[in-house]
N, C-alpha and C positions, 0 to 999 in steps of 0.2 A: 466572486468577491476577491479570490487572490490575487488575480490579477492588476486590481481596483490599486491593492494596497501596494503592488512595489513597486509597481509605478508612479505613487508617491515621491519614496525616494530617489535622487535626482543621484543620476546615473556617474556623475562625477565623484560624488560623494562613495556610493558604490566601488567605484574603482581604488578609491583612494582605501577604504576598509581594508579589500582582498589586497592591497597592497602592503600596507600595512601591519597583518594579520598572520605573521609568520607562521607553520605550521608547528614547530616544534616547540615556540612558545605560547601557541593557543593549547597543544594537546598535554604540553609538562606541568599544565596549574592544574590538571585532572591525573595525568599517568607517568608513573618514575622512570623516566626514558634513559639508554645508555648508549653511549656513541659503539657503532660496529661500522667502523668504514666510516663510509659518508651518508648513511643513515643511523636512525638512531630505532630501537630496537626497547620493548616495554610488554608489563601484562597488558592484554587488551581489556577494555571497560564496559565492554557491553556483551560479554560471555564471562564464564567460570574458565579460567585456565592454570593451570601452574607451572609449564613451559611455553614462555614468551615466544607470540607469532604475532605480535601487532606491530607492527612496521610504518616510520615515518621516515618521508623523503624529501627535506629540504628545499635539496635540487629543483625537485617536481616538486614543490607545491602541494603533496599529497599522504594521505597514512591511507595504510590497508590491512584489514589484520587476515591472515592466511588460514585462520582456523574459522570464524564463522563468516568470512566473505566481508564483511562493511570495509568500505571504505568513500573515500571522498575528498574533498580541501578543506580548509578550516571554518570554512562558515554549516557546511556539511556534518563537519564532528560537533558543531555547536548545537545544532539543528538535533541531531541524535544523541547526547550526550545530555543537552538541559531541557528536549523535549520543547522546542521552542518550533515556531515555524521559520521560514527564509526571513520574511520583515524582521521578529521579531532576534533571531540569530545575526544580523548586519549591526543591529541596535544594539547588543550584547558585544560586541566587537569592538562600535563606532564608542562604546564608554572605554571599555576599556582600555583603547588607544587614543581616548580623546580626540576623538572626531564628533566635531557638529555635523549631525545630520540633517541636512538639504531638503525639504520634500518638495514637491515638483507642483505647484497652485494645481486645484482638481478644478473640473468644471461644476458646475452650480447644483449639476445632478449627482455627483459622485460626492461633492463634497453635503450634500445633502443627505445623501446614503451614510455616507460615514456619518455623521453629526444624529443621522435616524440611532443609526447602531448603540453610537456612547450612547445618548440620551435613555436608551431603554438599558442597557447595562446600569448606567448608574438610580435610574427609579428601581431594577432589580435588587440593588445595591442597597437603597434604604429600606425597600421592604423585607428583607436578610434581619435588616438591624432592626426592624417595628418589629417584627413577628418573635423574635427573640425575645429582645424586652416584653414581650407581654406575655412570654412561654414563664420568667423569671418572677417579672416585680408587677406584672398588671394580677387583679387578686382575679379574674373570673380564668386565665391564662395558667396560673397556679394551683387553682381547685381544679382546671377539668384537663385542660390539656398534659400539664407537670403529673398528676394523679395517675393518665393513664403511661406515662412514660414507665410513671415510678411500679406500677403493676405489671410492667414489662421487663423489669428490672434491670434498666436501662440506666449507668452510671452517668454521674456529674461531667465526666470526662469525655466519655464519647458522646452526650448530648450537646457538649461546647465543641469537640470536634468535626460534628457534621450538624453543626449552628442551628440546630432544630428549635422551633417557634410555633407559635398559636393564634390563628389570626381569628379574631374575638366574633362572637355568636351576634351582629349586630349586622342588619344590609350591608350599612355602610361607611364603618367607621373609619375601616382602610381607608378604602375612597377618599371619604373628607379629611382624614387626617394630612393625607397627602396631598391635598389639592390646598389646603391649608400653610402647607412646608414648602409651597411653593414649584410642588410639582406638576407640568400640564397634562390635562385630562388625554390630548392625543396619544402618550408615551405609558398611560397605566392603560389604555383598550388598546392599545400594543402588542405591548406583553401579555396581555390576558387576566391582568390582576383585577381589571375591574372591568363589568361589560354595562356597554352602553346604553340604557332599558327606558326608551322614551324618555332621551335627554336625563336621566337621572343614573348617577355611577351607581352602582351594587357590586358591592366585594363577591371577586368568584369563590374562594375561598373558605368564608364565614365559617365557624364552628368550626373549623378542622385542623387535627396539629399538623404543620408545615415540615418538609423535608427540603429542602433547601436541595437545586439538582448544580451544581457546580460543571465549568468545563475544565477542560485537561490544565489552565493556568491557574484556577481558581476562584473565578469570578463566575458568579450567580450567573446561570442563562436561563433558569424555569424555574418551577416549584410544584412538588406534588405534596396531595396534600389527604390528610385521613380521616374520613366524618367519625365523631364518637356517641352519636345516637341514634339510634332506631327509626331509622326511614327508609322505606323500602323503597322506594323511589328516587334516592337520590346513590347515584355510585358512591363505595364503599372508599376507591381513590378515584381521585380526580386529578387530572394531571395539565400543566402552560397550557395551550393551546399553539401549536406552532408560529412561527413570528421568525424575524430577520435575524435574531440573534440566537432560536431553539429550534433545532431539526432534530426531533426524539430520534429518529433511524441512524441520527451520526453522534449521539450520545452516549453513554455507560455511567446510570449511577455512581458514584462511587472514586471513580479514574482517579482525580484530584489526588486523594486520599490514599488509594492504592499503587499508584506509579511508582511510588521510590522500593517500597515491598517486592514489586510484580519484576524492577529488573533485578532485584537482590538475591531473589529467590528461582528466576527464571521462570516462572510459573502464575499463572490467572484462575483462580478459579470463579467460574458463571454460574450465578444463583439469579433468579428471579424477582425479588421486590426490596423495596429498601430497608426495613426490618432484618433480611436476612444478612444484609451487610454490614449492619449495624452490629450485631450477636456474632459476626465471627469476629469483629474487629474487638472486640469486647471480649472474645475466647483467644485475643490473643494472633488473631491469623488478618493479617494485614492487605494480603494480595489479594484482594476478592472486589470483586464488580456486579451489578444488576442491569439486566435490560429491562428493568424496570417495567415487566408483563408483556411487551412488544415483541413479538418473534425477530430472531435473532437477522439482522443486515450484513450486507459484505461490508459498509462502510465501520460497521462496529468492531466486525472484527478485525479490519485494520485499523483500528484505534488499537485494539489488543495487541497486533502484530508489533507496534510501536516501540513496545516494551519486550515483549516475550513470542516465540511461533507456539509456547505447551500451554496451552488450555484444557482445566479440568469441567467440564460444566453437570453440576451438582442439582438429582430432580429428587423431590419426593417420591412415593410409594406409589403414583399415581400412573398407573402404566399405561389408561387411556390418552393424558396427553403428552406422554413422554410420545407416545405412537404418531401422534399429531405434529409434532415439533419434529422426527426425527430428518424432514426433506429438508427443514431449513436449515440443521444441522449440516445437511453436505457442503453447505456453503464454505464451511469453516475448513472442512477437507482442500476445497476449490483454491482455498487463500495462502495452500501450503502451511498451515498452522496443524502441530499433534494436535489432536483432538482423545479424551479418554473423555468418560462417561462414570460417574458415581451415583447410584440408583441407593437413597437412604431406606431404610426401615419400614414397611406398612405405619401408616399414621404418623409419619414424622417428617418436619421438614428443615429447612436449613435452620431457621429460630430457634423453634425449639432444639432441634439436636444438638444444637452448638451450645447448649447450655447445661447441656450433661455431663461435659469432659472439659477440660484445660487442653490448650494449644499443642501440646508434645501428644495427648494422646490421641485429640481430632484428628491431627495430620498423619499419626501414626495408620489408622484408622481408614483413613483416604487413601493412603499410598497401598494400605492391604486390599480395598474394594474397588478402587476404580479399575474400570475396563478401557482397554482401546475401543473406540467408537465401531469401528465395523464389526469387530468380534461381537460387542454388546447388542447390534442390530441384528446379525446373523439370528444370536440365538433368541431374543427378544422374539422375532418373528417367525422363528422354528419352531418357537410352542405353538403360535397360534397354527400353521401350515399343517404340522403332526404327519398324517399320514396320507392327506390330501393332495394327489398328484398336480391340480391345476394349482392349488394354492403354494407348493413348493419350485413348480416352475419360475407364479409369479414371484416368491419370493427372490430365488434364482437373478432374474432380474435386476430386481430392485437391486440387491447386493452390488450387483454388476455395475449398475449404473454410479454407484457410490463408490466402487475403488476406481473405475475411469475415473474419475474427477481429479482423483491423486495425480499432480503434476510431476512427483517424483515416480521414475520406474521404479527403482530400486524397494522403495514402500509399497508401490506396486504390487510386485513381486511377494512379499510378505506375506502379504497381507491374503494374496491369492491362495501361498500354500496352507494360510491357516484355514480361510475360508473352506478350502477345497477338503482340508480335514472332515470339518464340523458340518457338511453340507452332504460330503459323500459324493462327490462330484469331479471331476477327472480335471487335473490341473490345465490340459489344454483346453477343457471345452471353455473354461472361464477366459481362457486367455484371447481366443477365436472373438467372443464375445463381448471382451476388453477392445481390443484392435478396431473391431466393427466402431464403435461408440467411437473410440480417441480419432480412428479416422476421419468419421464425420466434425469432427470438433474441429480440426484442422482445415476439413475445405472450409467450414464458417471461419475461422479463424482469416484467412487467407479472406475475405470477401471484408469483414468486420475489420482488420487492422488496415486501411487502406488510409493515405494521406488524408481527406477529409479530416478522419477523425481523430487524427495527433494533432491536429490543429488547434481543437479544442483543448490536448491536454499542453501544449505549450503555452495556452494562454494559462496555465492552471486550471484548467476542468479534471475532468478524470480521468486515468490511464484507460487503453482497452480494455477488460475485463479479462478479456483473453490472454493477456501480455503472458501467459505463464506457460503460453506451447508456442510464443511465435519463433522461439530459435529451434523448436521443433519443426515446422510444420515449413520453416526457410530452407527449401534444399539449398541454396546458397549461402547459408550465414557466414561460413568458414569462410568463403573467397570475401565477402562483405566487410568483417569485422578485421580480414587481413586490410582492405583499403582503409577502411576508418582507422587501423593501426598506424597506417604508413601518413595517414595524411599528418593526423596526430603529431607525428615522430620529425618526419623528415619534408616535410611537402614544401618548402621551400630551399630545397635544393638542385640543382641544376641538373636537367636529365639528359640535356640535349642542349650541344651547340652547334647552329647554322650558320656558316657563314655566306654573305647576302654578294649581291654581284657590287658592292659599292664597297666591300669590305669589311664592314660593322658585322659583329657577331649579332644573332636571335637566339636570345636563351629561353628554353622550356626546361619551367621548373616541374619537379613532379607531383604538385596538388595540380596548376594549371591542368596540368596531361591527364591524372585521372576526371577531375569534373569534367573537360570537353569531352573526352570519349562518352564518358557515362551519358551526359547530354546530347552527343551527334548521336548516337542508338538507342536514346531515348528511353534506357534502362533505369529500372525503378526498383527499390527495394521493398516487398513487403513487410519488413519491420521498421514502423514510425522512427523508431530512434535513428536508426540507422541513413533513413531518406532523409531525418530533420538534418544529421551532419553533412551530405550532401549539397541537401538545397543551403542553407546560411553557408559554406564553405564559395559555394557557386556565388553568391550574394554577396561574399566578400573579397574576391579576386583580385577587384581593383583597388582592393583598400592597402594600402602599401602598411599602417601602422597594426595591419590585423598577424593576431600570432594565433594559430591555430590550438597548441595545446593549452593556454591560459584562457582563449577566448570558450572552449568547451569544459576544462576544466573549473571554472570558472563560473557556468552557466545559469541562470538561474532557475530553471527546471533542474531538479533533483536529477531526476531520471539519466538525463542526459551527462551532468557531472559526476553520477554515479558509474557511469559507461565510461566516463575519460577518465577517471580513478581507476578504475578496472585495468583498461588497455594499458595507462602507463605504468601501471604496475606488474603487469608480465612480462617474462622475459622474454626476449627476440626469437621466437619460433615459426614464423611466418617461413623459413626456409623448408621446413617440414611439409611441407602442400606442394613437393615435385622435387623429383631429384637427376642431377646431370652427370652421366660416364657413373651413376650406380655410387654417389657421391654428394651431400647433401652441399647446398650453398652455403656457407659460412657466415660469412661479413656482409650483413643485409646495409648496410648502408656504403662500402664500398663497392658492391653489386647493385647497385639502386636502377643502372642502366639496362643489365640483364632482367631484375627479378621486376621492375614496375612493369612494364607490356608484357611480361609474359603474365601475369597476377592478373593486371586486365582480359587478358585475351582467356586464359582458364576462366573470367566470371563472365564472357559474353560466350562460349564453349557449353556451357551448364544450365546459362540462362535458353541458348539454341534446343540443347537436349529436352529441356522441361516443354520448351514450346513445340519441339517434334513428339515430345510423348502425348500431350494435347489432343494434336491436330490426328493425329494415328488413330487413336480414342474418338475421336467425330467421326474419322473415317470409318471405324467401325460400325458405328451408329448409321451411318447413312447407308451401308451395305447393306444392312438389317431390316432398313425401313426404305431399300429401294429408292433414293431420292439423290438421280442421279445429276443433277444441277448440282445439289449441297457437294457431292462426290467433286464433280470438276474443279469445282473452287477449293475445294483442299488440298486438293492433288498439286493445282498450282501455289498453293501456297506450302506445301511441301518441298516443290521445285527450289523455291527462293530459300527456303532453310537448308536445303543442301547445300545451294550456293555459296553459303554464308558458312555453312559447316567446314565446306572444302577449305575459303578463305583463312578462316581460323586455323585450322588445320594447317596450313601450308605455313601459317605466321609461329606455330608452336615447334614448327620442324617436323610437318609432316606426320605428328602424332596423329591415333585416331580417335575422337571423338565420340565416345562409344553412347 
């Protein structure tokens, strides 16, 4: 669907925004900026800080703050600052600077999609506003639904705050009401408000007070709903049924509502159903979300990530399925998000507890019991293990499996010497046992992040999953991300001039010289980002009007403008990757002629090495298994990586190639 949408707007339009959009007066209507030099220098807004590292660069077209990493252009700080997406941050800009925005005529099918989309937002839209009104001023709405709110002790305020309703004990009154108001029947069996039962609507609904499930802008995309009478045959909640506008696994009750809290606070805490978000909001504690009974998704919690990476997530006494939940829990490890663990009281759950204390002393209360998530599984699963050598193995394991996940070493690390305490267990053997896992994660990584599948996430699909060890698992990244620096930087300057036998100079600039080389050896980067700057670089060559760092800076993939925010924002150390007469290079751009071919030839040097480590490793294999055919053919393909080792070698000055 993202895709759908920016291709909407018409790409001239586009331009004119980012041009427009100065950075320093997009970031100063949000942050009290001071001129240092020729940038301007501010607290950053999306951490606690109180020595200013958030940095804007005119020049570049960019801010970057140096203490929690963001950076990006101004549609970017839009994008992260109002919580908005790409369309919706262009549109945020294109006002601001009074730009009409352009949208590009869709086809029949797209513009049919979108028109599906609104059409079921805005029927969500009225039934927001039926279900209310009859939570208020309808009298059957009042006696049963209001009654039970009021037995929940549920204020006037937070039931207008998260728009709670009662959709009336009748088949069909929703239904007709709305088919009445002139809404069509296609767009309420839609959404799921009414299902279609031999040609006759029937409210899904009936009898149950409504929870209204909001998305991250504010507008209705489901509704779950609560029966208040005795039947045992009908689920206790009921919740949309998925539809083009509600995918429960990329939701969070709540978000709407908690977003301006969640980055105020730096912190989310994960409770279970809508009630329980309801009762802290009500206690006072703002930043809280529900997965709304669903075991918890990677897409959820980068919705979480959005705002905060510290997630408390808060269970009852119920240690059977705290044990059930705790693999989906690693996910949240997976996503580089802290993860802590708040285990309440036998018999109590977020509702009610939250309604025993005031806000100062719940959070008091939290900050004293919550555990970091592995410590709390270690021992969680300690009791049960006790003295059972196979049952403390598997625990063992299990453990193990869960800090691999940690992208960070350093947490890593921690986390190992706590474990290693409370287990009794020899810091290296976890670590032997770490390596093995992150190993194997890496060849998958390497097989899984291959060009195919950036394909998808440039059109807006999803990143790899894996994206969070591919500059691990890249023995190359260093030589890589120095090319992607330089093309960035300088690639249209002259690297070489030929003179021809007619006279006329041949100039090679140096983007031309890295893409053809990269191209004639048919080297390929295993990290998507990385290949993406390549291949559209390669794609633009001929384009005399293309400027490499606005055209990446710029980009409409995040990912990717979040990579040329990055690059241009550090400083010229690319000289550090080799040093000459024991003496580092200085001046990367009046060296351009020395430092480009040798930058090249040290990344086809590296890429030789990995392919000689390879084929060595087959070679093994075939000794082993006797299979002296497979043998011959490595050997000669060994031959040609020498050759090719030597060549490079002789072009570096005779270095060796180890």
């Amino acid at each position: 669907m993202f895709s759908i949408f920016v291709d909407m707007i018409d790409q001239a339009t586009v331009t004119r925004i980012f041009d427009a959009a100065e950075i320093s007066e997009v970031v100063s209507d949000f942050v009290t900026l001071k001129r240092r030099g020729v940038n301007y220098l501010g607290l950053c807004p999306f951490h606690n800080e109180k020595t200013p590292s958030f940095t804007v660069s005119p020049a570049k077209g960019i801010y970057k703050c140096f203490g929690c990493g963001k950076g990006g252009n101004s549609v970017n700080f839009i994008m992260e600052h109002e919580h908005l997406d790409y369309v919706g941050a262009l549109k945020y800009l294109a006002k601001k600077y009074h730009i009409d925005v352009i949208e590009k005529e869709l086809s029949p099918e797209q513009e049919k999609q979108k028109n599906d989309r609104e059409s079921m937002m805005i029927v969500n839209s009225f039934a927001q506003k039926s279900f209310t009104h009859n939570l208020h001023q309808h009298q059957q709405g009042m006696a049963i639904g209001m009654s039970y709110l009021r037995e929940r002790a549920f204020r006037d305020d937070i039931i207008k705050k998260f728009q709670l309703g009662f959709c009336l004990e009748d088949w069909e009154a929703f239904s007709k009401h709305a088919i009445d108001s002139g809404y069509k029947k296609e767009y309420l069996v839609k959404t799921g408000l009414s299902i279609d039962k031999e040609n006759r609507l029937l409210d899904r609904f009936r009898g149950r007070v409504i929870f209204p499930i909001h998305g991250i802008a504010g507008r209705v995309l489901a509704f779950g709903g609560r029966i208040l009478k005795n039947d045992k045959k009908a689920a206790k909640y009921l919740n949309s049924p998925e539809s083009e506008v509600y995918h429960k696994s990329k939701v969070l009750y709540g978000i709407f509502q908690a977003k301006k809290a969640i980055v105020q606070n730096d912190k989310c805490f994960l409770v279970e159903g809508y009630t329980d978000v309801l009762s802290f909001h009500q206690a006072g504690i703002e930043n809280v979300v529900a997965s709304s009974g669903t075991a918890l998704t990677p897409d959820q919690i980068r919705l979480i990530k959005r705002f905060t990476n510290n997630v408390t997530i808060i269970y009852d006494g119920d240690a059977a399925g705290i044990k059930a939940s705790l693999r989906g829990i690693d996910l949240v490890l997976e996503q580089e998000v802290n993860a802590k663990i708040l285990l309440l009281p036998e018999g109590e759950d977020p509702d009610s507890f939250s309604r025993t204390m005031g806000a100062g002393e719940l959070t008091d209360y939290i900050e004293k019991h919550e555990t970091d998530f592995i410590v709390f599984k270690t021992n969680l699963l300690l009791k049960d293990a006790q003295d059972d050598p196979v049952k403390r193995a598997n625990l063992i394991i299990d453990i193990v499996r869960s800090i691999a996940i940690i992208p960070d070493a350093i947490v890593r690390s921690v986390y190992v010497r706590e474990c290693s305490g409370i287990l009794n267990v020899d810091e290296r053997v976890l670590y032997t046992e770490i390596n093995k896992i992150i190993h194997k994660k890496k060849e998958e990584a390497w097989k899984k992040t291959q060009r195919p599948d950036f394909q998808e996430a440039e059109q807006g699909g999803r990143m790899a999953e894996n994206s969070a060890y591919l500059r691990s698992a890249n023995e190359c990244d260093l030589e890589e991300r120095a090319l992607v620096r330089i093309l960035l930087n300088f690639s249209t300057e002259v690297l070489f001039r030929d003179t021809q036998d007619d006279g006329s100079e041949e100039l090679t600039l140096v983007g031309n010289f890295i893409i053809s080389e990269l191209q004639r050896d048919e080297l390929e980067s295993v990290n998507p980002l990385y290949q993406l700057v390549f291949d559209q670089f390669g794609s633009n060559q001929e384009n005399k009007d293309f400027n490499a760092k606005t055209f990446f800076r710029d980009h409409s993939n995040e990912k990717v403008s979040q990579l040329a925010a990055d690059i241009l924002s550090e400083p010229y150390q690319l000289s550090g990757l080799w040093t000459r007469n024991d003496s580092y290079v200085e001046s990367e751009e009046m060296k351009l002629k020395e430092i480009v071919p040798k930058l090249v030839n040290e990344y086809k040097g590296k890429k030789v090495r990995i392919l000689m480590k390879e084929v060595l490793q087959e070679m093994q294999k075939a000794q082993e298994t006797g299979d002296s055919d497979r043998m011959m053919e490595l050997m000669q393909q060994k031959m040609v990586l020498d050759q090719i080792k030597n060549a490079i070698s002789k072009e570096l000055g005779n270095r060796t190639i180890l």
